[in-house]
C-alpha positions as CSV (number, residue, x, y, z in Angstrom):
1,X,34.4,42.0,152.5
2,X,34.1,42.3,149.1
3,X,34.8,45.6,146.6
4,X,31.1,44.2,144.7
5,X,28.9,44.1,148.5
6,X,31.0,47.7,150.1
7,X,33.0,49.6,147.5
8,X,35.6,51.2,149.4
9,X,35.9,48.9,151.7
10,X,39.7,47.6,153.1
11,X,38.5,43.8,153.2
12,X,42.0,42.7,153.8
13,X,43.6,43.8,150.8
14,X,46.5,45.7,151.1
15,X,46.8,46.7,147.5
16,X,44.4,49.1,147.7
17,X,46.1,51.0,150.6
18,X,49.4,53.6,150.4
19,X,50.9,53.6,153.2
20,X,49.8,57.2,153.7
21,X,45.9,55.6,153.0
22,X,43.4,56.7,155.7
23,X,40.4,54.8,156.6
24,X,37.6,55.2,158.3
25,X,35.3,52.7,160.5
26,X,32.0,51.8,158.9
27,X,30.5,51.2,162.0
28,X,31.3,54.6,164.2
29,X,33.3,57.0,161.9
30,X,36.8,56.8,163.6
31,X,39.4,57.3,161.0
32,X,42.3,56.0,161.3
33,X,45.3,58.1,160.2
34,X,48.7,56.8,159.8
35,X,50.2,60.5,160.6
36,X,48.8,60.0,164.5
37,X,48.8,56.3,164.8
38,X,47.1,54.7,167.9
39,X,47.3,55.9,171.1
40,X,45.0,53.5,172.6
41,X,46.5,50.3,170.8
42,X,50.2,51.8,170.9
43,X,50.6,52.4,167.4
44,X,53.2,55.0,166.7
45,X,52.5,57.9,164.3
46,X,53.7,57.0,160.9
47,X,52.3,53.4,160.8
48,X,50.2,52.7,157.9
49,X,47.2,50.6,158.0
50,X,48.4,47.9,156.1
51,X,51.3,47.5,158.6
52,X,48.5,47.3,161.6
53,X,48.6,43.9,163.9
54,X,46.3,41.5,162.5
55,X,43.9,41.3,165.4
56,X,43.5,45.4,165.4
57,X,40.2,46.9,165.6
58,X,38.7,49.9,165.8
59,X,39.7,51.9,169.2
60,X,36.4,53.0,169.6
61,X,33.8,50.7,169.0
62,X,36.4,47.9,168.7
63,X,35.0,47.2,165.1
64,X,36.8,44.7,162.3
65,X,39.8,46.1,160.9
66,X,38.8,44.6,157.0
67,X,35.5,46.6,157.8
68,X,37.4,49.8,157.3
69,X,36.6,52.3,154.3
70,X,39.3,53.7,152.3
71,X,38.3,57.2,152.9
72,X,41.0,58.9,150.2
73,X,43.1,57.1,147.4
């Protein structure tokens, strides 16, 4: 996804991210939040985004990790 199409949006570029970056899904509003990780993937808490498994997705509507929103920088 592209900054010029979404601004804010992740699209698979880990520069943008710190690793204590949260983001939220575009699609149903889940934020992700490296301090409480992923229960329902098995992330544990202190995992930032940019160090999620590639084929990741949203734990509630199972939406495309690159189609996360950088919610604070």
């Amino acid at each position: 996804m592209d900054d010029a199409i979404l601004p804010g949006s992740f699209g698979g570029d880990k520069s943008k991210l710190k690793d204590d970056s949260k983001l939220e899904c575009k699609i149903c509003w889940h934020v992700y939040n490296p301090d409480e990780g992923d229960d329902y993937w098995q992330i544990a808490p202190g995992t930032p985004f940019s160090e999620l498994p590639e084929d990741w997705s949203c734990p509630e509507c199972d939406g495309n990790k690159n189609d996360f929103m950088l919610i604070d920088k």
